[in-house]
N, C-alpha and C positions, 0 to 999 in steps of 0.2 A: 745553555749559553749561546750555543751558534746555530741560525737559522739556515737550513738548507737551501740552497735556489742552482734548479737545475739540474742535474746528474747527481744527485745525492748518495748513491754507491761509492763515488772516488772518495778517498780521503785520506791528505795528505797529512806527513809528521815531521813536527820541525824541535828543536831543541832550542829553548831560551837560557843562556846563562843572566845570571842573576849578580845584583854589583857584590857579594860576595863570591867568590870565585868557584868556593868548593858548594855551594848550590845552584842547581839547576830545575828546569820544569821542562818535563814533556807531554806536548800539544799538541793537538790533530785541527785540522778545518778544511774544509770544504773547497774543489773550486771558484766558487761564488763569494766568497768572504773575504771581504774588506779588513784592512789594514788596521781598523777600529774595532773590532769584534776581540780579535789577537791583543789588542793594546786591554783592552776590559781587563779582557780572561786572568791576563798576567795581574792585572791590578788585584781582580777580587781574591787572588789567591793571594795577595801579601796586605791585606784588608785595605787599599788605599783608596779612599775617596777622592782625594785633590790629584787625579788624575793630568792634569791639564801640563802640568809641569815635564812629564818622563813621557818617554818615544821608546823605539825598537831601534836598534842599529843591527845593519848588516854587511856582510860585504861581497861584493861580485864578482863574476868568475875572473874580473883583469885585474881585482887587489884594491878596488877603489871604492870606498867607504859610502853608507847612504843611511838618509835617515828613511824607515818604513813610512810610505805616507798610508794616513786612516783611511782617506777618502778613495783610494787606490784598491785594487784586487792585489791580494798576497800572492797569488801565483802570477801575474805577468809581471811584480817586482821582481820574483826571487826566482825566476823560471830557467835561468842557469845556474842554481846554484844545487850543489848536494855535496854533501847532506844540507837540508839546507838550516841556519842554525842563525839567532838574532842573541842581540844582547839587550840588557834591558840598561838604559841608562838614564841621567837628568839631562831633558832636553833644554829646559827652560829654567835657570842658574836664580831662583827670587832673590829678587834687590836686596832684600833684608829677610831669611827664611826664620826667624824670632817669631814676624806676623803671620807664620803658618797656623792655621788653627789642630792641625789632628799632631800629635808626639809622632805617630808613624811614619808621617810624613817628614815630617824632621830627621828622624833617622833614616833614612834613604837619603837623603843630603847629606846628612855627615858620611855614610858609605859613600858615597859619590866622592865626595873632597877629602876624605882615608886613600880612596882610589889615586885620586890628583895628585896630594903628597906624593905617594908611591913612588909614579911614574915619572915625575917632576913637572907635572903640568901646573898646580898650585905650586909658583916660585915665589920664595920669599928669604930672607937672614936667616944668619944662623941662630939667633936668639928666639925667631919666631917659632922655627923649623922645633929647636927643644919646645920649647912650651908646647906648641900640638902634640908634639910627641909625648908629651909629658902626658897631657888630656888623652890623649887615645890609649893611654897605659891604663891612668886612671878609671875610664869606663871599661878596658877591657876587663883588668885584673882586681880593679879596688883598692884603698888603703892599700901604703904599703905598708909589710909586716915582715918584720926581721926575721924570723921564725920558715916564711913560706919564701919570701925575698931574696935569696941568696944568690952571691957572684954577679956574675953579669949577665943579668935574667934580658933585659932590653938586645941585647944580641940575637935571643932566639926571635924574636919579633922584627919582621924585615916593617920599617916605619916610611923610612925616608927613601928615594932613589939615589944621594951620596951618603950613606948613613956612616960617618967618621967618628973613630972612639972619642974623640971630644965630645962629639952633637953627643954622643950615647952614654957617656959621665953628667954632664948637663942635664938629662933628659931623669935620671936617677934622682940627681940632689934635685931636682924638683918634683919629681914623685915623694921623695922624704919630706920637705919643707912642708908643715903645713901652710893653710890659706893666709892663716893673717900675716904668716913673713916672721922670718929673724932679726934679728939686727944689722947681718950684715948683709942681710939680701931681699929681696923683693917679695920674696910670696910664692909659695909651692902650689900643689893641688890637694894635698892632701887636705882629707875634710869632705870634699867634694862629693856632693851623691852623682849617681850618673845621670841623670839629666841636668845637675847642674853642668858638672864636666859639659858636658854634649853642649848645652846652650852658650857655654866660654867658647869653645871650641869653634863653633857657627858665627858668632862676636868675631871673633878675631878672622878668621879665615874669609869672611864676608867683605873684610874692608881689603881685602890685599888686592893690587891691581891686577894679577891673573885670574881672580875667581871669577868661574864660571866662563873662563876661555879655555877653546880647546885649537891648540895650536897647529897651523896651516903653512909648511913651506913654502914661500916665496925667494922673489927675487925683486929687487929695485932696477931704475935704470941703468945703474953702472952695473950690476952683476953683482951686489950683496945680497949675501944670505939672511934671509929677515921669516918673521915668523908672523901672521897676519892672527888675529884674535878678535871674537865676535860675543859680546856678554849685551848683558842688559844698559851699559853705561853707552854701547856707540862700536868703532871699530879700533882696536888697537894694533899696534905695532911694536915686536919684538928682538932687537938684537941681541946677540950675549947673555942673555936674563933680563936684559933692562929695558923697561915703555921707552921708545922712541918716539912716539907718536900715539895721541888720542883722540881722535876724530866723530866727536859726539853727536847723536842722533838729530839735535836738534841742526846741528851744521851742514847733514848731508841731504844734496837734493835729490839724488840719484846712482842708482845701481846698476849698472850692465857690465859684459865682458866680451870681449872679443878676441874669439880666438883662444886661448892661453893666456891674456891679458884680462885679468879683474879689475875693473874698472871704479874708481868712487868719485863724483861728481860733488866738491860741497859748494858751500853755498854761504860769501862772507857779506859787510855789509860794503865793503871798500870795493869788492874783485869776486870773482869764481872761481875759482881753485880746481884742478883736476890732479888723479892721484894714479898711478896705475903698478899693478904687482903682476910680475911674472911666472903665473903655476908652473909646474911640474906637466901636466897634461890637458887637454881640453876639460877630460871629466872630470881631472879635479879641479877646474877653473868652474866648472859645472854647479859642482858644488859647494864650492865655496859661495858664490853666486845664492844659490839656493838659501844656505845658512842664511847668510846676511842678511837677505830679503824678507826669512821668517823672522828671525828673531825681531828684527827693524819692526815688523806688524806685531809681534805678541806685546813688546811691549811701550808700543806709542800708539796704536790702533784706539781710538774711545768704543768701538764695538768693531766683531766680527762680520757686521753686515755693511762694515763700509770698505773690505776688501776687495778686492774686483781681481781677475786675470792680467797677471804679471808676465810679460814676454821678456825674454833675455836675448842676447846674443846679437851678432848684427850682419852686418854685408859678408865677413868669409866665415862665416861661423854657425855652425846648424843651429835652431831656435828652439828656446826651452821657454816652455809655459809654467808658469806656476801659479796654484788657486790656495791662497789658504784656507783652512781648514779650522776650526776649534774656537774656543773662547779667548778671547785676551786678558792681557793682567788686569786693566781696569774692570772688563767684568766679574775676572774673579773676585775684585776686593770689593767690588758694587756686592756681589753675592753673599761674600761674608760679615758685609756690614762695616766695615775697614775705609771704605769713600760714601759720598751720599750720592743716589742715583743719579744720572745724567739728564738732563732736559733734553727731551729727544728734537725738542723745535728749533734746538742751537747743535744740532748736528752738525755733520757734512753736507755738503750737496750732492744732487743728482750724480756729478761727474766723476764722484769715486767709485761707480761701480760701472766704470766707462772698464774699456779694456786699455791697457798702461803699458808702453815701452820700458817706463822705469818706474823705478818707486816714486811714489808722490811727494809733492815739496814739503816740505814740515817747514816749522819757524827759525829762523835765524837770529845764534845770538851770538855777538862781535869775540874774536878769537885771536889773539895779536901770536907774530913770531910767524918765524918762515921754515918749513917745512924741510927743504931742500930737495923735493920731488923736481920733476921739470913735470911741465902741464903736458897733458897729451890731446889734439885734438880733438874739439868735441864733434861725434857724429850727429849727422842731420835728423838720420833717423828712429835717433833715443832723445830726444827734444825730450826737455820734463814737460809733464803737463799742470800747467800751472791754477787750471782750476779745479785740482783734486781740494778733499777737504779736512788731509789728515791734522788733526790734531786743531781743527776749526782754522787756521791761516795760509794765507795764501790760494785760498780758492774762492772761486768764482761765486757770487752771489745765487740766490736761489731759482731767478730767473732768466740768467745771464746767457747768452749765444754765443759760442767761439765763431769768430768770423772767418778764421783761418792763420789770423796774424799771431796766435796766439800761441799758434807751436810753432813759433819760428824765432831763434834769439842767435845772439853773439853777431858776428859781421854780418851774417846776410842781414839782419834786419835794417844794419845801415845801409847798407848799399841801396837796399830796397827804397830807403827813406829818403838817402842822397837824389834819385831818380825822380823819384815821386817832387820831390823838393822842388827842381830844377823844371820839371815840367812843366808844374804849377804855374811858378813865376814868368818862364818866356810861352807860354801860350798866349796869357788874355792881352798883351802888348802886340803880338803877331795879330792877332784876332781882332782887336780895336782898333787897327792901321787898317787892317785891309776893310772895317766894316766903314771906317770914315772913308777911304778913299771910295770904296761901290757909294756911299751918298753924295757924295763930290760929282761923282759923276752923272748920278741920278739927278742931280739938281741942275745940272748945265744944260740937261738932255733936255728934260720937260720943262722947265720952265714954272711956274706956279707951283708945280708940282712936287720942285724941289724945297719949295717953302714950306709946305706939308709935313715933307719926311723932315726937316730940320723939326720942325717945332715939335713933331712927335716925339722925334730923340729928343728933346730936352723937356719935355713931361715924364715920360718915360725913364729916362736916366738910367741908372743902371742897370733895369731890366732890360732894356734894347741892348745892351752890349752883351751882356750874357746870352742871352737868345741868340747875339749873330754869331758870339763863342760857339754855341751846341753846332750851330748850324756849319761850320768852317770843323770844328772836331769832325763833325760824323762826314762831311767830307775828305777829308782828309784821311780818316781813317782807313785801312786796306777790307775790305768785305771778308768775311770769316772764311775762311777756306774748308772743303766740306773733307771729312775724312774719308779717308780710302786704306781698305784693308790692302790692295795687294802695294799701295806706296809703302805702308809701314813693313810688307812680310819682305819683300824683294831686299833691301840693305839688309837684312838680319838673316835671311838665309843666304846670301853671298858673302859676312862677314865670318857666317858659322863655318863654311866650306872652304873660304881661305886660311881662316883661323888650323884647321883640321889639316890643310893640307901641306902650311906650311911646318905645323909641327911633328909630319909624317917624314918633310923632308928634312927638317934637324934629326929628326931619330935612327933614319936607312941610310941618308945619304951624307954625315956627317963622323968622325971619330971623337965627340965631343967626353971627355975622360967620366963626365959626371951621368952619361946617356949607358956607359958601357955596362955596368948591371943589370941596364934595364933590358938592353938587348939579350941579354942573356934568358930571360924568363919563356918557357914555353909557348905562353900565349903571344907574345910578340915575333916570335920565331914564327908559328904556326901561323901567324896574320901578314907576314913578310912574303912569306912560301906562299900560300894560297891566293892573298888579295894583289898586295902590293906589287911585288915580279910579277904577275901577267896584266896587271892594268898599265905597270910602268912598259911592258913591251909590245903593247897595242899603240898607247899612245905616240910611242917613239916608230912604230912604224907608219901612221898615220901622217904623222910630219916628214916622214922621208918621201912619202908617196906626195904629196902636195909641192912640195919643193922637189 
């Protein structure tokens, strides 16, 4: 399975749990093996073909969660971790997993949303809550039968994460009922073979607005606790159990974060919208980030070759690259015969495999009602680029130039436009004053002469006034000034060493209460002792000796 490259002696052992809890698989690989070798292995040992869906999760030595990337080496992911140990989970939640073609496949989704229930990340009623639960009996145990059935067997079975003797009386009388229902009730499971069960089960839990999110603490701008959610429909938002907000793929222009601020740019037909949540930490702003960004490509992407390098992050924020990696939904269903092939002449263009501060525009469709976010500042330097070509709109024709105007939007572009405006209009007025008055005067000078320059200008016409415009512009204009390295070094390294010096003197020479820990640290103590007291008592005898 795993090709050596390299040092083929070392060989490292990781432990994969598996979405049943009480199996595991232990794996060896190589320094040189990618993230993708590891994703196989696990697959061919649980026969799964349709690969494209489940990842590796892990987590690193600060507690904060990652998906394994394929394209990536397994040891510089996981190179603080020990023992080091991945989980195998559904990365990629199918809109409708019905249209899976393999059964295997399928049951590794229904594990996965077994799992959800559990934990309480698939939220839903209590009605709903029995009936899965009911289904997940039914496959587990089969038919019920009086005989093997007895007491309150659904107890021994942890189903739900609030599992109440209600839900679990519930959960029984529809294990009893059969399918076709009583009179006084709707319709049990019983009947049911287990792939029927399993495909009810997928039915129902596919339509509930949590499936296939895995929820992200946040914070709003006042300081609500909210819960951020990333599935196949777009971006959602969680208070209490309940959608606050659905922010769907096609509405969003753009993804960045800054800071501890995850950032979503959408995109109305009225206005722009900006939305911003407040992580827990950089990394998990990191991350979250990351999600977004793949998921947003697996599935609105028409092919994997129109992804390109995605940078995150901005002015106080370290930068994170991200490349995706894999097939997208539409070619898996192009692959299984589920859509019919794409015309590859009605692509994207060229400039989706530009390199991208945000994700690329998709199409916009009208979204009424008001959010209650406050907008946050859009930065200059995550401009969307508006001639990507995801999803064929909003990008740039096939031979098209950005001139430069074109990553530039919101007020700058007015101002820019205001100026530009304003120029236009009192230049050729200045310019045709002063070009009449130089023939005025040329005419009185010479005499005949000035009959000439008249009747030229009035053959001529507007071309002579444009011409004495160029000619009054480039006079006018100031001669380009040539650059100089030491003009630009001299302010930046006098801003660097006042910067430095002033804040040497808040830290030694002040009692500032929020400074006093800092002082306290070895290194600061040792750089006081050694640098600072004898540079401060040079320079103070320097000015004693002058005055």
């Amino acid at each position: 399975m795993f090709k050596s490259r390299g040092d083929s002696n070392i060989v490292y052992k990781c432990t994969v749990r598996l979405l049943e809890d009480t199996e595991i698989l232990e794996c060896e690989f190589h320094p040189g093996y990618k993230g993708k070798y590891l994703l196989e292995h696990v697959c061919q040992q649980l026969n799964l073909a349709e690969t494209d869906y489940f990842g590796l999760r892990y987590v690193d030595s600060a507690g904060q969660r990652h998906w394994l990337h394929i394209a990536k080496l397994i040891l510089k992911q996981v190179k603080d971790s020990s023992p080091i140990l991945f989980s195998f989970r559904v990365k990629f939640y199918p809109p409708n997993p019905l249209l899976l073609k393999e059964d295997v496949t399928r049951f590794q989704i229904y594990l996965q949303l077994k799992r959800d229930l559990l934990h309480g990340r698939l939220y839903c009623t209590a009605n709903e809550a029995a009936m899965l639960g009911a289904l997940i009996i039914q496959i587990e145990l089969g038919d019920y039968d009086p005989s093997i059935h007895v007491g309150n067997y659904v107890t021994e079975m942890r189903l739900l994460l609030r599992q109440t003797d209600a839900i679990e009386a519930r959960i029984q009388e529809l294990h009893r009922e059969p399918v076709e229902g009583t009179a006084c009730g709707a319709g049990g499971v019983k009947g049911l073979s287990t792939q029927e069960a399993e495909r009810t089960f997928l039915k129902i839990a596919c339509q509930l607005d949590t499936y296939g999110v895995d929820p992200h603490p946040v914070k709003d701008h006042r300081g609500n606790q909210l819960y951020v959610g990333i599935n196949h429909g777009g971006i959602l938002t969680f208070q209490g159990g309940r959608k606050t907000n659905h922010f769907k793929w096609s509405e969003v222009n753009k993804i960045n974060f800054e800071g501890r601020m995850f950032i979503v740019h959408l995109n109305y037909p009225e206005k722009k919208h900006t939305v911003g949540f407040k992580c827990p930490s950089g990394a998990a702003c990191r991350h979250v980030w990351c999600c977004a960004i793949e998921q947003m490509l697996f599935f609105t992407l028409p092919s994997s070759s129109d992804a390109c390098v995605y940078s995150g992050g901005g002015l106080f924020s370290w930068g994170t690259k991200f490349k995706y990696v894999g097939r997208t939904e539409r070619e898996i269903l192009e692959r299984d015969g589920l859509l019919p092939p794409r015309d590859h002449s009605e692509g994207s263009s060229g400039g989706g495999r530009r390199k991208a501060s945000s994700v690329p525009a998709t199409p916009s469709t009208p979204m009424t009602g008001d959010f209650g976010y406050s907008s946050l500042p859009r930065s200059t330097h995550s401009a969307p680029l508006e001639e990507s070509g995801v999803g064929g709109a909003g990008g740039a024709g096939e031979g098209e130039v950005c001139d430069g105007a074109c990553l530039l939007s919101g007020a700058a572009v007015d101002i820019a436009l205001a100026c530009c405006d304003n120029t236009s209009t009192a230049c050729p007025e200045y310019s045709r004053d002063a070009y009449e008055h130089s023939s005025t005067e040329s005419a009185a000078t010479h005499g005949t002469h000035g009959t000439h320059v008249s009747g030229l200008h009035g053959a001529q016409g507007v071309s002579g006034v444009s011409g004495a415009q160029e000619e009054w512009r480039a006079a006018l204009q100031p001669p380009p000034r040539p650059f100089s390295l030491l003009r630009a070094f001299i302010p930046s390294f006098l801003f660097v060493w006042l910067s430095l010096a002033l804040g040497a003197l808040l830290l030694f020479e002040t009692d500032w209460p929020l400074l006093q820990q800092l002082k306290r640290k070895p290194e600061i103590i040792s750089l006081r002792h050694h640098y600072y007291t004898p540079l401060k008592e040079y320079l103070k005898k320097k000015v004693i000796e002058l005055f």
